[in-house]
mmCIF file as gemmi writes it, N, C-alpha and C atoms, coordinates in Angstrom:
data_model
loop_
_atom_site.group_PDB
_atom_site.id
_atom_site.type_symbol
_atom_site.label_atom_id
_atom_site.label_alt_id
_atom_site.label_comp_id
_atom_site.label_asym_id
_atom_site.label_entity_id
_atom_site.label_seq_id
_atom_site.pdbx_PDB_ins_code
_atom_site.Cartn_x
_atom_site.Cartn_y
_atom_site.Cartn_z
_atom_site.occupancy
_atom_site.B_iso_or_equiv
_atom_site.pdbx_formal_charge
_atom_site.auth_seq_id
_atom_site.auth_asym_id
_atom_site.pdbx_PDB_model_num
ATOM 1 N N . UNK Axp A 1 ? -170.917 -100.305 -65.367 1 0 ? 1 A 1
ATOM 2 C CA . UNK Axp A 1 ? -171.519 -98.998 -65.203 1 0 ? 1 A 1
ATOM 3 C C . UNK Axp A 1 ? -172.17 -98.905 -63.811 1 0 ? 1 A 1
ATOM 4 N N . UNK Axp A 2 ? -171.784 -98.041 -63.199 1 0 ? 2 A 1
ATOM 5 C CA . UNK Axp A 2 ? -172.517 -97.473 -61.63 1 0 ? 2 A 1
ATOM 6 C C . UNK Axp A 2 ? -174.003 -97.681 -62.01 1 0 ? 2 A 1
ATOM 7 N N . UNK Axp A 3 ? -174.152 -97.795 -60.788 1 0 ? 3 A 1
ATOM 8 C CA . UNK Axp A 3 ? -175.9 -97.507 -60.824 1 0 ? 3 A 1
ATOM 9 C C . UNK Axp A 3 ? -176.264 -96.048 -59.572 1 0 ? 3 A 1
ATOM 10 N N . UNK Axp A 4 ? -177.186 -95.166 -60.35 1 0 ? 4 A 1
ATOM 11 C CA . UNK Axp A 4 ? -177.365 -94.178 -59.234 1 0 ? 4 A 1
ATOM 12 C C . UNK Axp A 4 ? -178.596 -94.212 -58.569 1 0 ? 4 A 1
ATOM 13 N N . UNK Axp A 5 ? -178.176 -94.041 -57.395 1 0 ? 5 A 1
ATOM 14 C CA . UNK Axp A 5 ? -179.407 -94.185 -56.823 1 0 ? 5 A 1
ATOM 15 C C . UNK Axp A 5 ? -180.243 -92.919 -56.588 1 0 ? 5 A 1
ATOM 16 N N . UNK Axp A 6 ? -181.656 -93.325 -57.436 1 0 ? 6 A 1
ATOM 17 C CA . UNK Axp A 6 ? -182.421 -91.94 -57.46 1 0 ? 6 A 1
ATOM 18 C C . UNK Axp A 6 ? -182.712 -91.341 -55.685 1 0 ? 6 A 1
ATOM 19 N N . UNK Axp A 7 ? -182.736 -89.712 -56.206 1 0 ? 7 A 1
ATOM 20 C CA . UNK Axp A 7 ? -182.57 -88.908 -54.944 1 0 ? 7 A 1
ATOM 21 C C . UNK Axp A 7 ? -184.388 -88.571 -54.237 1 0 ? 7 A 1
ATOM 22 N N . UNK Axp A 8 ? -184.854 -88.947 -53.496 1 0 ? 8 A 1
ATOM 23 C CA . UNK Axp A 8 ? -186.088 -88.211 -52.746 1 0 ? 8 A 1
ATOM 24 C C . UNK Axp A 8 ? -185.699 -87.395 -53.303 1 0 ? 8 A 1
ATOM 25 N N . UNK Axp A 9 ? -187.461 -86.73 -53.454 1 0 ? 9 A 1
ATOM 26 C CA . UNK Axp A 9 ? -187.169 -85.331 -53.738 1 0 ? 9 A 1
ATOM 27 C C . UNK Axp A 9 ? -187.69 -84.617 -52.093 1 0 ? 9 A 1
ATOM 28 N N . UNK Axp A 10 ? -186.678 -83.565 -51.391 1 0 ? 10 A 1
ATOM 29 C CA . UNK Axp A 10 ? -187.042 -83.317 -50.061 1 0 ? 10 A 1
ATOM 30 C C . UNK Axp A 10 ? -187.825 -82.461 -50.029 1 0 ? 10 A 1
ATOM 31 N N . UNK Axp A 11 ? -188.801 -82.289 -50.185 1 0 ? 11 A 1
ATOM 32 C CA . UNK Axp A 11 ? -190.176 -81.63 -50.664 1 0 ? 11 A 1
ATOM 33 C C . UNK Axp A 11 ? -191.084 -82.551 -49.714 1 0 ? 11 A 1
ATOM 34 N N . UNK Axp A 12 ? -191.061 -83.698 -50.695 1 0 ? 12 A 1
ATOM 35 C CA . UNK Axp A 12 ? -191.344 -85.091 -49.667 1 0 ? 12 A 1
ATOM 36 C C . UNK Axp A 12 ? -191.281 -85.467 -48.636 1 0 ? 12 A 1
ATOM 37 N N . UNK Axp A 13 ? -190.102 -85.181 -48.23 1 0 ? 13 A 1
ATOM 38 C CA . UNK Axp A 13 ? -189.636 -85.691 -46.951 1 0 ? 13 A 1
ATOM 39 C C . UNK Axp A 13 ? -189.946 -84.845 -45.524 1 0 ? 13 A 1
ATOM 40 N N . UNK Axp A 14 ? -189.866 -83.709 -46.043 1 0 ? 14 A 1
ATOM 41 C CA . UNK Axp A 14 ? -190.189 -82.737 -45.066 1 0 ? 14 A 1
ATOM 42 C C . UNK Axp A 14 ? -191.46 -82.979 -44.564 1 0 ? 14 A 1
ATOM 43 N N . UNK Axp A 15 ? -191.67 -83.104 -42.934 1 0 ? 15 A 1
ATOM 44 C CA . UNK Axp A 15 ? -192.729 -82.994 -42.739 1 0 ? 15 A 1
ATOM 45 C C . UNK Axp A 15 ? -193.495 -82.221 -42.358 1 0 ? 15 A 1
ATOM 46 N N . UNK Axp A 16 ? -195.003 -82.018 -42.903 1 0 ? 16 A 1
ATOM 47 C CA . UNK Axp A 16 ? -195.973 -81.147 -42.838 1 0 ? 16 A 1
ATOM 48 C C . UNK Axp A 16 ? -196.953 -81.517 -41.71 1 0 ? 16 A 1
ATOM 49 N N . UNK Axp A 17 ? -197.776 -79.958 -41.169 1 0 ? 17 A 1
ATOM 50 C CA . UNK Axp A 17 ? -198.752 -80.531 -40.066 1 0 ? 17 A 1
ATOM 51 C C . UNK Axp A 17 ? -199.827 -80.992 -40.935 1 0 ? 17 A 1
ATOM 52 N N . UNK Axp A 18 ? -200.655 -81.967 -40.707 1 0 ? 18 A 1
ATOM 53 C CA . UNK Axp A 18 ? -202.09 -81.89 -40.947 1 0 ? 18 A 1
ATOM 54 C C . UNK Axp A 18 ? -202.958 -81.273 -39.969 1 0 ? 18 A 1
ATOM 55 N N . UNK Axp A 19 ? -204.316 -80.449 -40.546 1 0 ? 19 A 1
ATOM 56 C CA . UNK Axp A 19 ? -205.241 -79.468 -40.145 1 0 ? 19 A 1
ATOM 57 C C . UNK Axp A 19 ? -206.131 -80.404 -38.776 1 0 ? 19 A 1
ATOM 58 N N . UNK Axp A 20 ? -207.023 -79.662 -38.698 1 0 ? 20 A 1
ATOM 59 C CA . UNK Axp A 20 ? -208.033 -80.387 -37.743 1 0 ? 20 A 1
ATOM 60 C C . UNK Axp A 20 ? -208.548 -81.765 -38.448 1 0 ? 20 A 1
ATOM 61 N N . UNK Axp A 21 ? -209.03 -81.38 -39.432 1 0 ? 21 A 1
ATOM 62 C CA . UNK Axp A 21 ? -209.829 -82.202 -40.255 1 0 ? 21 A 1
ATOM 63 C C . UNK Axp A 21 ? -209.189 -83.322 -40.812 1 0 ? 21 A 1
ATOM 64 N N . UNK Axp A 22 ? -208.199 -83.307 -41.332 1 0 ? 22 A 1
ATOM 65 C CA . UNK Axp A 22 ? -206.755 -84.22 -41.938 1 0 ? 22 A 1
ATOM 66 C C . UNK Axp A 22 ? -206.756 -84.995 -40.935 1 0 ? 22 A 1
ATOM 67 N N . UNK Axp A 23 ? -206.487 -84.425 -39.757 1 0 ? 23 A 1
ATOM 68 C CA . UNK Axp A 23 ? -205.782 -85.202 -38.196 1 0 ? 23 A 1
ATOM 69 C C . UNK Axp A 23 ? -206.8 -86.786 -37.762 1 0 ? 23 A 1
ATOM 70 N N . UNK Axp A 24 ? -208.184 -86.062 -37.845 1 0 ? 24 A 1
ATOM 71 C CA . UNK Axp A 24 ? -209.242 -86.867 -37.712 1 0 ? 24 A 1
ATOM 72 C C . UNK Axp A 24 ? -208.486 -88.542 -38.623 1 0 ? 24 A 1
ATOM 73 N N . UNK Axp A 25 ? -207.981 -88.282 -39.827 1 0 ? 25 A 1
ATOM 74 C CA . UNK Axp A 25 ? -207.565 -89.31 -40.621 1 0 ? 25 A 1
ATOM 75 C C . UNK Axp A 25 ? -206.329 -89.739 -40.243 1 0 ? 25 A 1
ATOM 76 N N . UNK Axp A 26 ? -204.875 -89.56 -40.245 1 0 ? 26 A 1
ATOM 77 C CA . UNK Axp A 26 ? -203.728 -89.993 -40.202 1 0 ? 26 A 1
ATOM 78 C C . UNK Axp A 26 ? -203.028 -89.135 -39.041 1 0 ? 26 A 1
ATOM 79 N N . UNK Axp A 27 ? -203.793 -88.809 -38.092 1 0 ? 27 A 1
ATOM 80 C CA . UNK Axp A 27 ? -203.409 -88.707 -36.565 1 0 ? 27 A 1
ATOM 81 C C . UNK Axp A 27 ? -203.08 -87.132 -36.975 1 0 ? 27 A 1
ATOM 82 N N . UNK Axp A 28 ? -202.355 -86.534 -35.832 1 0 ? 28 A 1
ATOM 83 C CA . UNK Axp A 28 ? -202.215 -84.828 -35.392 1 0 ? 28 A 1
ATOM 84 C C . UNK Axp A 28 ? -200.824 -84.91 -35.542 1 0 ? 28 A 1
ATOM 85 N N . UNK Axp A 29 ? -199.829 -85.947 -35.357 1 0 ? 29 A 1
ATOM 86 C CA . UNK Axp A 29 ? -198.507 -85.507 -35.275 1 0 ? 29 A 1
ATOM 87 C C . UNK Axp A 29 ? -198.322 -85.256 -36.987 1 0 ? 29 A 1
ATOM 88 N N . UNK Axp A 30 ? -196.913 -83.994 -36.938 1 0 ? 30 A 1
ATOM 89 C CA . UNK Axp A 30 ? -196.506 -83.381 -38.574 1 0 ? 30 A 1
ATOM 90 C C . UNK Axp A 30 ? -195.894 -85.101 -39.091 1 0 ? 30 A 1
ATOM 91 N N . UNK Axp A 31 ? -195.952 -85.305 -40.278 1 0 ? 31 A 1
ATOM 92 C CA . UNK Axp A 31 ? -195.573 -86.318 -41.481 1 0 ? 31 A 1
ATOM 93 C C . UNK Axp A 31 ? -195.067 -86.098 -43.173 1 0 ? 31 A 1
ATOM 94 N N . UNK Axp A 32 ? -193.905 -86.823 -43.016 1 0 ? 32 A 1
ATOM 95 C CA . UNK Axp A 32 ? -193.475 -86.139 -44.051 1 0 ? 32 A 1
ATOM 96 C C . UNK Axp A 32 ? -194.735 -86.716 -45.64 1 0 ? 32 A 1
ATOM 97 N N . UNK Axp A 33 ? -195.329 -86.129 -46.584 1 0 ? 33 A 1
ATOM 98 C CA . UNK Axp A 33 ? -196.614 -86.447 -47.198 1 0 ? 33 A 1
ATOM 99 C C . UNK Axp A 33 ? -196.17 -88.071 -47.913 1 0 ? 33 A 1
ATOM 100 N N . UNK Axp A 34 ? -195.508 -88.294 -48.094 1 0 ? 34 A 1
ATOM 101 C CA . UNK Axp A 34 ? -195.405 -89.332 -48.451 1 0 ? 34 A 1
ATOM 102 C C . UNK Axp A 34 ? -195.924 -90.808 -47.602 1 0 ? 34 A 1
ATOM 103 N N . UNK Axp A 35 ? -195.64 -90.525 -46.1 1 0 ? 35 A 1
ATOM 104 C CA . UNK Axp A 35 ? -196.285 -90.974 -45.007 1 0 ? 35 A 1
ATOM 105 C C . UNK Axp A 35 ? -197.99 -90.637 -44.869 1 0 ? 35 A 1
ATOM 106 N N . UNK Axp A 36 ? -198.046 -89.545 -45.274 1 0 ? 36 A 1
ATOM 107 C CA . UNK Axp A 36 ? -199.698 -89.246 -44.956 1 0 ? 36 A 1
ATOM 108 C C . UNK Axp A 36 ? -200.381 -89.578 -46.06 1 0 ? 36 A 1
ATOM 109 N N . UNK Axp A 37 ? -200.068 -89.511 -47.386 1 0 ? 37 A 1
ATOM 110 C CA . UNK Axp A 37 ? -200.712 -90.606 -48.553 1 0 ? 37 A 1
ATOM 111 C C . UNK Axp A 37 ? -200.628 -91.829 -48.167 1 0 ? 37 A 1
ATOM 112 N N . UNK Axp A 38 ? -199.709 -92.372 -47.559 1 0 ? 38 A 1
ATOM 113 C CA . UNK Axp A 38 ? -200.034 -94.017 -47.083 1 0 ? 38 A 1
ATOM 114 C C . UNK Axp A 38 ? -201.328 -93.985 -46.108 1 0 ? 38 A 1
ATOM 115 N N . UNK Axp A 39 ? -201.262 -93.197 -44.645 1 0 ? 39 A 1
ATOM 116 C CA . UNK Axp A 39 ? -201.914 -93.405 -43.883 1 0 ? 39 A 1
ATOM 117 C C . UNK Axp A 39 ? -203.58 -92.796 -44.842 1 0 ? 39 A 1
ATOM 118 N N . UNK Axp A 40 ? -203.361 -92.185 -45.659 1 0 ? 40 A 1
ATOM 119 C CA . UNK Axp A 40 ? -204.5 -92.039 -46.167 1 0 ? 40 A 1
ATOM 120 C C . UNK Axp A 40 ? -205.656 -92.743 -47.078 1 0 ? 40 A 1
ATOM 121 N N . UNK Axp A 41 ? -204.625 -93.965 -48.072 1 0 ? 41 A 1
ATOM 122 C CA . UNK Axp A 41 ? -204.972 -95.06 -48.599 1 0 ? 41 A 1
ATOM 123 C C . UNK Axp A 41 ? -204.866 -96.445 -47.335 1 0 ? 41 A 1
ATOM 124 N N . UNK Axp A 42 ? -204.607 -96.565 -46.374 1 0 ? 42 A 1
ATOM 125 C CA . UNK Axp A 42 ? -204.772 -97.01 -45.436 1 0 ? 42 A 1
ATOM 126 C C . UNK Axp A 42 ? -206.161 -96.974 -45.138 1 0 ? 42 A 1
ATOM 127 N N . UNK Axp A 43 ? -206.649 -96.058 -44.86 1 0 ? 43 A 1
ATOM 128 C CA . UNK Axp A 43 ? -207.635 -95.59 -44.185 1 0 ? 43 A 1
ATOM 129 C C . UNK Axp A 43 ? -208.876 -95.632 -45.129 1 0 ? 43 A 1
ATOM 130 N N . UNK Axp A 44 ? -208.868 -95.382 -46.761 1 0 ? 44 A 1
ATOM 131 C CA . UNK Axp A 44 ? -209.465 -95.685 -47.426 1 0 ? 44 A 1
ATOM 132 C C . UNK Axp A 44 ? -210.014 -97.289 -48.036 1 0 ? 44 A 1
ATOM 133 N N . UNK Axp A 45 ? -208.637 -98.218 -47.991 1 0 ? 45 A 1
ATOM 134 C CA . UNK Axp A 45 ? -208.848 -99.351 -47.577 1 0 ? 45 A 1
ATOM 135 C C . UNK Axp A 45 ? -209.261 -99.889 -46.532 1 0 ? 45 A 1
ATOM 136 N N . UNK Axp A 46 ? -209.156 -99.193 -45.615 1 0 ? 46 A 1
ATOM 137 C CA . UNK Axp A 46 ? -209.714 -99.939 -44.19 1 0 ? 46 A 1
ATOM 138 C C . UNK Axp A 46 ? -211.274 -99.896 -44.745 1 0 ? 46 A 1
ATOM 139 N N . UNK Axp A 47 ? -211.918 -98.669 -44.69 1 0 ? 47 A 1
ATOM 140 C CA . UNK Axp A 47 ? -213.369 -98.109 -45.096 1 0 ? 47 A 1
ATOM 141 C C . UNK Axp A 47 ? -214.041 -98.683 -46.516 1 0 ? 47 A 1
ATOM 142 N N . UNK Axp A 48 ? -213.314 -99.194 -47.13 1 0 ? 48 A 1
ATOM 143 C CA . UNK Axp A 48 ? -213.737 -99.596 -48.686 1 0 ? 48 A 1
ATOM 144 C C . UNK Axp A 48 ? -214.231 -98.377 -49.172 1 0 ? 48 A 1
ATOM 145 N N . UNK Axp A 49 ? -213.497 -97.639 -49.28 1 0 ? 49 A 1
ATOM 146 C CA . UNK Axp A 49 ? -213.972 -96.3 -50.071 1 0 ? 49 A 1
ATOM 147 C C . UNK Axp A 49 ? -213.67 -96.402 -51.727 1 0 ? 49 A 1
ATOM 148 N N . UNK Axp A 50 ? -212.827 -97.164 -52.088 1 0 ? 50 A 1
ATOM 149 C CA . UNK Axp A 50 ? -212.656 -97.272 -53.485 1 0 ? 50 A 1
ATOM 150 C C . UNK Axp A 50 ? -213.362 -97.644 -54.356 1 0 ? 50 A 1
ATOM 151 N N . UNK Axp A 51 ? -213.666 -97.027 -55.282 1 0 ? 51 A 1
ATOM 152 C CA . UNK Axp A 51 ? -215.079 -97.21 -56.279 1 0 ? 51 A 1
ATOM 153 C C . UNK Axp A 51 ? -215.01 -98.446 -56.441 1 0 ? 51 A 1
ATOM 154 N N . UNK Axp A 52 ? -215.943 -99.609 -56.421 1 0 ? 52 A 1
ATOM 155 C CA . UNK Axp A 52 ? -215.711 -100.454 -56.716 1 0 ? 52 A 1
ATOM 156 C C . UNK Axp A 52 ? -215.623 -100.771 -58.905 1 0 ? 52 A 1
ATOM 157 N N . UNK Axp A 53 ? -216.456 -99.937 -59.641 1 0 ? 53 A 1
ATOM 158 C CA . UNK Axp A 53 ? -216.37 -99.656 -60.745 1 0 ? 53 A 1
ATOM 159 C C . UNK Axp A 53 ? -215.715 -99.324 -61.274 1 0 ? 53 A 1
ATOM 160 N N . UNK Axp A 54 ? -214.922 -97.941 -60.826 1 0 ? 54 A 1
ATOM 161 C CA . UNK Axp A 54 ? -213.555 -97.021 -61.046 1 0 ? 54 A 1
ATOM 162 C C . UNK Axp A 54 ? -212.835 -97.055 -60.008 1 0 ? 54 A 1
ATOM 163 N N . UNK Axp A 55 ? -211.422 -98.02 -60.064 1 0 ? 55 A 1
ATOM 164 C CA . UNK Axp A 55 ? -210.736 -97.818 -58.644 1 0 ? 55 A 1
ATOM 165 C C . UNK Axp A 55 ? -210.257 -96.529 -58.739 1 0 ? 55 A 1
ATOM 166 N N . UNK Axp A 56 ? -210.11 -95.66 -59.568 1 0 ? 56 A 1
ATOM 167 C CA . UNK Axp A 56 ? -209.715 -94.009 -59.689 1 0 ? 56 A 1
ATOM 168 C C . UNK Axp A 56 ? -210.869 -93.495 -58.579 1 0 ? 56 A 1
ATOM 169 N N . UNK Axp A 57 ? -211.607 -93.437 -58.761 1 0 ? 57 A 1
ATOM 170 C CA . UNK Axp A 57 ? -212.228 -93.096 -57.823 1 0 ? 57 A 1
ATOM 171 C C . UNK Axp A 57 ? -212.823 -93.06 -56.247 1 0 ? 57 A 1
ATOM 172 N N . UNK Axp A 58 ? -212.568 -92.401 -55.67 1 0 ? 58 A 1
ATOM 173 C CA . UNK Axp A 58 ? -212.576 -92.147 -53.823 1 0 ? 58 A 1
ATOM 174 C C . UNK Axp A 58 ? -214.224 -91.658 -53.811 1 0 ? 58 A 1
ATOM 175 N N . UNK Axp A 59 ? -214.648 -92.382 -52.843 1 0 ? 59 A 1
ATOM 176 C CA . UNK Axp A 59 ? -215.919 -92.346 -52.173 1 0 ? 59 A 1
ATOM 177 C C . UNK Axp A 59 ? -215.677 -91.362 -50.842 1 0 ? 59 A 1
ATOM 178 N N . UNK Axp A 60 ? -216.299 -90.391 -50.566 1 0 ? 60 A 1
ATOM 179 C CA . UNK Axp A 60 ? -216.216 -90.019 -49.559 1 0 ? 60 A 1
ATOM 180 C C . UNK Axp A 60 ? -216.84 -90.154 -47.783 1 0 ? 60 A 1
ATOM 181 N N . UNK Axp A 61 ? -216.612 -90.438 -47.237 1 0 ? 61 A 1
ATOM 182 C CA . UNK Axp A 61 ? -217.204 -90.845 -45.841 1 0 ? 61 A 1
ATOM 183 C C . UNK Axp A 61 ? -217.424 -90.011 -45.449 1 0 ? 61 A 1
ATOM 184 N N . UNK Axp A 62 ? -218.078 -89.079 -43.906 1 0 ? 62 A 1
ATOM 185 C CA . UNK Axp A 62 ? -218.116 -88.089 -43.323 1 0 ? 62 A 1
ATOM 186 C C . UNK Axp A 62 ? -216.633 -87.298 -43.01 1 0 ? 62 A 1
ATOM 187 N N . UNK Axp A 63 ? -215.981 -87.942 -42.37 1 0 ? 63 A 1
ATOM 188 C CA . UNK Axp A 63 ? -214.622 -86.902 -41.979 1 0 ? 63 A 1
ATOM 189 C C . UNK Axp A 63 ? -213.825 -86.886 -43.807 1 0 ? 63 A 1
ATOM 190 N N . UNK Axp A 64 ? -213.864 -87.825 -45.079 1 0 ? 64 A 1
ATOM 191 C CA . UNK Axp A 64 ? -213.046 -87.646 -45.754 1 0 ? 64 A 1
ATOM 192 C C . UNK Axp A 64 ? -214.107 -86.195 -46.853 1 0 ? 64 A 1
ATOM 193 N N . UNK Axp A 65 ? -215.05 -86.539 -46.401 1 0 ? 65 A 1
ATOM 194 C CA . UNK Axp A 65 ? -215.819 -85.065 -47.057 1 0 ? 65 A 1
ATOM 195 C C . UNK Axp A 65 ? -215.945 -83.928 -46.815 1 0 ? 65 A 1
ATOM 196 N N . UNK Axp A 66 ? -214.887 -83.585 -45.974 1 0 ? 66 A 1
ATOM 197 C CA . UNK Axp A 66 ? -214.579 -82.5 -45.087 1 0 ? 66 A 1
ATOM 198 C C . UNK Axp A 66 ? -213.388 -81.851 -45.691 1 0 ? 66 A 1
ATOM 199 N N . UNK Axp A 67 ? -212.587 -82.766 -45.903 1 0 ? 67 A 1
ATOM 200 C CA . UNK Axp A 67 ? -211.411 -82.756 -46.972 1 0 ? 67 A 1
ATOM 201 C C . UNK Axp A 67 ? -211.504 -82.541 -48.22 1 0 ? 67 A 1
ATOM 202 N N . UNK Axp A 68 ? -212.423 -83.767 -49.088 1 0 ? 68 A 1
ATOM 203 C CA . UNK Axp A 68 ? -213.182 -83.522 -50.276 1 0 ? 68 A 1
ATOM 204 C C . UNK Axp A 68 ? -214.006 -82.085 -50.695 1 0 ? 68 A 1
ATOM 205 N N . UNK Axp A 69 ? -213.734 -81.105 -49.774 1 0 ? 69 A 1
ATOM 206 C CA . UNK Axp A 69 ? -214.71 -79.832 -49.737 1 0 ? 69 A 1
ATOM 207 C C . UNK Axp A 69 ? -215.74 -80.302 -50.115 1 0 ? 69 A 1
ATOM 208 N N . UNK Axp A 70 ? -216.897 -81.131 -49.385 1 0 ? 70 A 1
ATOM 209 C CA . UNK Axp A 70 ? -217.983 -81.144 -49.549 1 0 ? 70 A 1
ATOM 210 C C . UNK Axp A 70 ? -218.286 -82.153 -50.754 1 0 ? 70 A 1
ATOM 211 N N . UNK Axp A 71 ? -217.547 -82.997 -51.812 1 0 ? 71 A 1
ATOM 212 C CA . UNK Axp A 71 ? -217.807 -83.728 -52.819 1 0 ? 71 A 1
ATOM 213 C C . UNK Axp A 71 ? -218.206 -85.03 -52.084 1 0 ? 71 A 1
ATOM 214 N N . UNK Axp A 72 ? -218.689 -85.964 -52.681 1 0 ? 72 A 1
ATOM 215 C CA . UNK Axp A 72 ? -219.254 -87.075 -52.185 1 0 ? 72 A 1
ATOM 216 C C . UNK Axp A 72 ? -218.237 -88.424 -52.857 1 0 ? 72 A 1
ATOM 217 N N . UNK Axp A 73 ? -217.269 -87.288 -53.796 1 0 ? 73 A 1
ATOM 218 C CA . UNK Axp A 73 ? -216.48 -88.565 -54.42 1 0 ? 73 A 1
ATOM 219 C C . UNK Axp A 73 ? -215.514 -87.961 -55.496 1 0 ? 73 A 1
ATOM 220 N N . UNK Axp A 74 ? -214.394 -88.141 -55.257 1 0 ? 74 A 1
ATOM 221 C CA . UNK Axp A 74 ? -213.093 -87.65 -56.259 1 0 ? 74 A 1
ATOM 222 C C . UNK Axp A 74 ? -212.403 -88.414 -56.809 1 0 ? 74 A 1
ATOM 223 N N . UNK Axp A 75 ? -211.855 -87.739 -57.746 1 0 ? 75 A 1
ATOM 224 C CA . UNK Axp A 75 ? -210.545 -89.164 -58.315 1 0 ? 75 A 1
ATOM 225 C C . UNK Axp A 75 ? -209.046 -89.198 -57.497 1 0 ? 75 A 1
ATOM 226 N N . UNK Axp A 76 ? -208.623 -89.856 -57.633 1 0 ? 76 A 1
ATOM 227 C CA . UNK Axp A 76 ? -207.152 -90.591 -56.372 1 0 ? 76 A 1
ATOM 228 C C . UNK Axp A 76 ? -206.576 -88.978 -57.234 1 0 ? 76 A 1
ATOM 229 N N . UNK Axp A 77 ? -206.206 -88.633 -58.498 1 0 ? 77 A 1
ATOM 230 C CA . UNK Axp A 77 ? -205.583 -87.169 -58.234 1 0 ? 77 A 1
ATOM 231 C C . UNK Axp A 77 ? -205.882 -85.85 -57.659 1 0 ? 77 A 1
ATOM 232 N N . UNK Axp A 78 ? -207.13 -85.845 -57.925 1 0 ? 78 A 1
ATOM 233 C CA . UNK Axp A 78 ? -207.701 -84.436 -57.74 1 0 ? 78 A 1
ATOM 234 C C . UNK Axp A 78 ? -207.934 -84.898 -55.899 1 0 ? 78 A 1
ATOM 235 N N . UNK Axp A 79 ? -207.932 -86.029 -55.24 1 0 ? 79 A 1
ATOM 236 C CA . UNK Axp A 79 ? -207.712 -85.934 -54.027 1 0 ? 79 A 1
ATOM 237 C C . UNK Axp A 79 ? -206.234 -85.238 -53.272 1 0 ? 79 A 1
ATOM 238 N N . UNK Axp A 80 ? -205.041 -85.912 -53.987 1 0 ? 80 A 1
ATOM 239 C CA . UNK Axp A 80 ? -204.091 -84.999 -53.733 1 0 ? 80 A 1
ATOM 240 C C . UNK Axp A 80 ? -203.586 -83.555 -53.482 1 0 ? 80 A 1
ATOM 241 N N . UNK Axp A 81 ? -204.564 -82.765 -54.246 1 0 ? 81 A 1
ATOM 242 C CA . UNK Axp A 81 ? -204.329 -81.846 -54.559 1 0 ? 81 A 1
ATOM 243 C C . UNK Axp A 81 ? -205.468 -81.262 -53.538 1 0 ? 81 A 1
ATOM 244 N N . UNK Axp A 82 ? -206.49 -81.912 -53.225 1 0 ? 82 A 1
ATOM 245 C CA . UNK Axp A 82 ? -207.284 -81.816 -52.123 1 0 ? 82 A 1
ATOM 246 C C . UNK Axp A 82 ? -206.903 -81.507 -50.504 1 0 ? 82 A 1
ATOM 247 N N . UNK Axp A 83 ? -206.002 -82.475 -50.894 1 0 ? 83 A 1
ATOM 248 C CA . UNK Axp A 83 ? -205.408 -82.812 -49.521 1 0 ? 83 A 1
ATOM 249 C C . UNK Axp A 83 ? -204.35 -81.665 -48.501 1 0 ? 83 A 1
ATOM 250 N N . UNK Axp A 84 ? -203.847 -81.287 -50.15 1 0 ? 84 A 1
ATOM 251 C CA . UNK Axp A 84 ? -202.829 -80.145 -49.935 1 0 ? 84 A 1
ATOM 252 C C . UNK Axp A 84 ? -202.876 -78.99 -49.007 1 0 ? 84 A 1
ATOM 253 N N . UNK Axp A 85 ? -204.601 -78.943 -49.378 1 0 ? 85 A 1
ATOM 254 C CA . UNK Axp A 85 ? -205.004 -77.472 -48.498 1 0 ? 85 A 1
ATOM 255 C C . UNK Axp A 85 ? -205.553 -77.726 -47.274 1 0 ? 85 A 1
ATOM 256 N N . UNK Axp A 86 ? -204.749 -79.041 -46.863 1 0 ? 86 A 1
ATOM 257 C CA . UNK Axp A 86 ? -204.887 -79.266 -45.37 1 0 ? 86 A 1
ATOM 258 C C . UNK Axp A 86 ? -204.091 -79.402 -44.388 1 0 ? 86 A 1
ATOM 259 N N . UNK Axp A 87 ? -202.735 -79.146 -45.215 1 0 ? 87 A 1
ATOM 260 C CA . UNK Axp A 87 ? -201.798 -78.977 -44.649 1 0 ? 87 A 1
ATOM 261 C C . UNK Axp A 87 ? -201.283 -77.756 -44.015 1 0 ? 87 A 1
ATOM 262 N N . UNK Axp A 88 ? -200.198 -77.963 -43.23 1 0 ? 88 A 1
ATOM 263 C CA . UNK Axp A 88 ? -199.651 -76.365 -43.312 1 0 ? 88 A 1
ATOM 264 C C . UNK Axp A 88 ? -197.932 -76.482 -43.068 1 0 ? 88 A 1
């Protein structure tokens, strides 16, 4: 039996700009998001932002609370969806 190889979805792939604020984190050039969730858990690991109690949970720093609209701390989903409206 073949094996298929699952398809990207190009949604993904396409790359998006990040805003002013985004840029501060995973640079100014456009990335397709799959790239900018890395550079973004990158960056959260660099900082130890991960709850140490709840790894679900994101600590926010100054530039990632800018993003966070002002929260001091989100969960790894509701950051995604955070993130979104920093794109364009």
């Amino acid at each position: 039996m073949p094996t298929t190889k699952r398809k990207a979805n190009p949604a993904l792939l396409k790359p998006v700009q990040p805003d002013e604020a985004l840029s501060l984190i995973v640079g100014s050039k456009p990335l397709p998001r799959s790239e900018m969730t890395k550079k973004l858990w990158d960056y959260i690991k660099k900082h130890k932002l991960q709850d140490e109690a709840n790894k679900r949970m994101i600590n926010a720093d100054a530039p990632l609370k800018v993003i966070f609209g002002g929260k001091s701390q989100v969960s790894m989903f509701e950051m995604t969806k955070l993130v979104s409206g920093h794109v364009k």
